[in-house]
N, C-alpha and C positions, 0 to 999 in steps of 0.2 A: 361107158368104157373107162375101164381103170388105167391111169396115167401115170408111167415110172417119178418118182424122186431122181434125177440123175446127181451124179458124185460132183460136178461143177459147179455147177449152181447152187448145191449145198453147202460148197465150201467157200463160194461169193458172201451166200446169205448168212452163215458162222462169223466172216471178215465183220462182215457191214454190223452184225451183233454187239461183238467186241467192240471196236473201232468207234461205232455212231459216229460214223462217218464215210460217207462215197468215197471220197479222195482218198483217205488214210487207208484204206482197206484196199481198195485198188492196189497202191502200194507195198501192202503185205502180201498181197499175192499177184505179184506180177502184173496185174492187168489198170487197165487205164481206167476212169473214174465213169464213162459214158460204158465201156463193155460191163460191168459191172451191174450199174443201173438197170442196162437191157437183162441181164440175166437174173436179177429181183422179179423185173416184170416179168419174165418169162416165167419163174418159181410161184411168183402170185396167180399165172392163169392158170398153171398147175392145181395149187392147191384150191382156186379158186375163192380166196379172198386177203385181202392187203394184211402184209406183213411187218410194213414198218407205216409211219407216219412222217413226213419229212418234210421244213418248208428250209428256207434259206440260213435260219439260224440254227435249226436242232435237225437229229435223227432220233426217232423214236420208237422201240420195239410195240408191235401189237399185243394184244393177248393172244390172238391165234399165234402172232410170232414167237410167243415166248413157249407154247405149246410144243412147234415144229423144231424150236430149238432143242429142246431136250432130245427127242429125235435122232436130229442130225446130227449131232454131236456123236452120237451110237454110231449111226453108219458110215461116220468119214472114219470114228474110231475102227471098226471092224475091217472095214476097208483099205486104212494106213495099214492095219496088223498083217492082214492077209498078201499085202503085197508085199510087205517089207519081207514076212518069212519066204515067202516064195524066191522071191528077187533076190535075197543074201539071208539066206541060212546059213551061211556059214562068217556071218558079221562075227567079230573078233577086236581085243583092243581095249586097252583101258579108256576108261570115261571121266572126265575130271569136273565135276559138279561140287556147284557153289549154290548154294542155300540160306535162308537164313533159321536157326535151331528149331523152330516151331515151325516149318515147314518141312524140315527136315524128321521132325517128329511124326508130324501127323496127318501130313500129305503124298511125302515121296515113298516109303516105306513100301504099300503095296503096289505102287505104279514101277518101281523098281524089279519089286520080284515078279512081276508079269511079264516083264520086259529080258527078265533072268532067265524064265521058263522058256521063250521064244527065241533066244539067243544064248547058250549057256556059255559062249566063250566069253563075253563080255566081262568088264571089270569094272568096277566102279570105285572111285574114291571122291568122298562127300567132304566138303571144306564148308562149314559155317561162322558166318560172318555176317555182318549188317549189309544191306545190298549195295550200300555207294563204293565199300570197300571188295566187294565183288565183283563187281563194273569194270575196276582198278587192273585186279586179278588177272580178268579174264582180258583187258586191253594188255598186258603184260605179258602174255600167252601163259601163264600158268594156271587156267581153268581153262576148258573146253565148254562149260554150257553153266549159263546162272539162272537161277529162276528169281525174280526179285522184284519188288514190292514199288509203284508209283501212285502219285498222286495222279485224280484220271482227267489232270489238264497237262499234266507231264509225261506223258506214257513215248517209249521208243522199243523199237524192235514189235514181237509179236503179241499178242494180248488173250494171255488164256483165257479168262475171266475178269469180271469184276467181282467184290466183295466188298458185303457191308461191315462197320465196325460197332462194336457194343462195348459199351464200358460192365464191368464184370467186377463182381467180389464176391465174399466167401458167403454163402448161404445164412448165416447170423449175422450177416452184416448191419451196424445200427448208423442209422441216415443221422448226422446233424451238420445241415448246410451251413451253420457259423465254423465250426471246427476247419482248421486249417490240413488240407486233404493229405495225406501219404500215397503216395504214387509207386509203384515198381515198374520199370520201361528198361526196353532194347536202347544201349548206349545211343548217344550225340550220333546223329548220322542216320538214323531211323528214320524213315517216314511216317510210321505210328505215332510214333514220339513226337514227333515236329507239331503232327496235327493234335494231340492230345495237349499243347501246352499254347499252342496259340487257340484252341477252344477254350482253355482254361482264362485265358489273358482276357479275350474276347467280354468273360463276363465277371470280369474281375474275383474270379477265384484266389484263395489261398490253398499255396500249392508246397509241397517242398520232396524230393524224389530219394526216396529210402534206402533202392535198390538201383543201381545200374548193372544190368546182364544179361548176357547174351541166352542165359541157359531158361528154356521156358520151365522145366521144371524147378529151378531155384523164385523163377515168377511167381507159380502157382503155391510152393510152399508160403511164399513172404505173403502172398492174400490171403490164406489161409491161417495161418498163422500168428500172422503179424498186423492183420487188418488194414492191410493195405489195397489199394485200390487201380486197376487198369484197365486199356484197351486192347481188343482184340480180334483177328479176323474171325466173323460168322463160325469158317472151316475147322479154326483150329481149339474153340474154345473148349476145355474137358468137360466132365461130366460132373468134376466136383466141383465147378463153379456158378454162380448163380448171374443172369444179367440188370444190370438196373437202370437199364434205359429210361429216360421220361423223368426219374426223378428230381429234386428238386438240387440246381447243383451239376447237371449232369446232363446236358444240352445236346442235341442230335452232332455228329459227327459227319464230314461228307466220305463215300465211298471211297474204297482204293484200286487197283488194276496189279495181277500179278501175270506177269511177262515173262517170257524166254527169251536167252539172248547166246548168242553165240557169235564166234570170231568170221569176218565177212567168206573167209576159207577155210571151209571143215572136209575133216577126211570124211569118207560114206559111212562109217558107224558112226562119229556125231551127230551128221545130218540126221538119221535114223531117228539114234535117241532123242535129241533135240524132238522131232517132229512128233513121237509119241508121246514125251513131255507136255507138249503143248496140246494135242488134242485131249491126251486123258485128266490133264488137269482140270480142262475146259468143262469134265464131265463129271470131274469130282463136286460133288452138292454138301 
């Protein structure tokens, strides 16, 4: 006998994904750390086999888990969409989103205009900045919703995804690990940046930063052109760039957590956007 996926328990086991963590995820979604739990187990007898791995110091996703996840992520997305047009078709209202430029590039773009198409009174204005100063912003009430970037022992508010980081340069790039490195990074206040220079520190690189800017594409031209060298999320890296992991000079990176955040009181189009934000992010690969 075939057994429904229900919408709760999918959006428990999305929490606990993000989060790796009972407790943390509980708190993302209202519910307490033991209901939570219970409704893993109940998703696992479901699908009929373990989902996560867990002892008292880690969470850990399965393979089957990571399978279901892609999934779920669909039908909370289908399911947020469907409700929301039902519920308020006639959501209305400017939207005041804070980004940081390479996010704003090559993430929010078409989760924007789907969002456009389902609501066309909507309004959007996009503010790019580095996330700590959007944090700022948005505690200041002049954004409504931030999407921004943590280290994932730091993480607050909701957790779309995580993402791995690749050091990246231009397709002829010539490797010599004595030369003293050229860097182009997201100004002081980046969490890319923070971690790109204490990995550097780490193994005593020579380092010196070419470029400070917020504009990814003045990034991409300075690698390209100027043989200069950076990090970048998995998501956003182009097509004209080349990754060079592993090499010699250029040492594994820890992952990052990109979040949604909004003021603890939003009118019902924030909440909206905000919530479709955060699922379709979660779904963007």
């Amino acid at each position: 006998m075939i057994r429904d996926l229900e919408i709760d328990l999918l959006r428990s086991f999305v929490a606990v994904a993000a989060q790796r963590n009972f407790t943390q995820a509980g708190l993302s979604i209202n519910r307490t750390q033991s209901a939570v739990s219970l409704q893993i187990k109940r998703l696992e007898d479901i699908v009929g086999k373990r989902l996560f791995e867990r002892n008292r110091q880690s969470v850990s996703i399965t393979p089957t888990g990571e399978i279901l996840l892609v999934y779920a992520k669909r039908i909370l997305t289908a399911n947020d969409v469907a409700l929301s047009h039902i519920r308020r078709p006639e959501a209305d209202g400017l939207i005041r989103i804070g980004t940081p430029d390479d996010y704003a590039t090559y993430l929010l773009p078409p989760i924007l205009s789907a969002i456009s198409k389902d609501h066309p009174r909507l309004q959007f204005e996009v503010t790019c900045e580095n996330g700590c100063d959007l944090l700022k912003l948005l505690d200041q009430g002049q954004l409504d919703v931030a999407v921004v970037t943590h280290p994932t022992n730091d993480i607050s508010r909701q957790v779309a995804r995580y993402e791995p980081l690749h050091w990246v340069a231009s397709p002829d790039y010539a490797e010599d690990p004595e030369a003293q490195l050229s860097l182009v990074l997201f100004p002081t206040g980046c969490i890319c940046r923070n971690i790109v220079l204490d990995t550097l520190e780490k193994i005593n690189r020579s380092w010196f930063v070419s470029y400070n800017t917020r504009s990814i594409g003045l990034i991409e031209k300075a690698i390209l052109k100027d043989g200069c060298v950076s990090v970048m999320e998995a998501s956003i890296i182009p097509d004209t760039l080349k990754i060079i992991d592993g090499r010699t000079g250029f040492p594994p990176r820890p992952d990052v957590a990109i979040s949604v955040h909004t003021a603890k009181s939003v009118e019902p189009h924030v909440a909206l956007v905000s919530g479709v934000l955060l699922t379709r992010l979660g779904c963007t690969t």
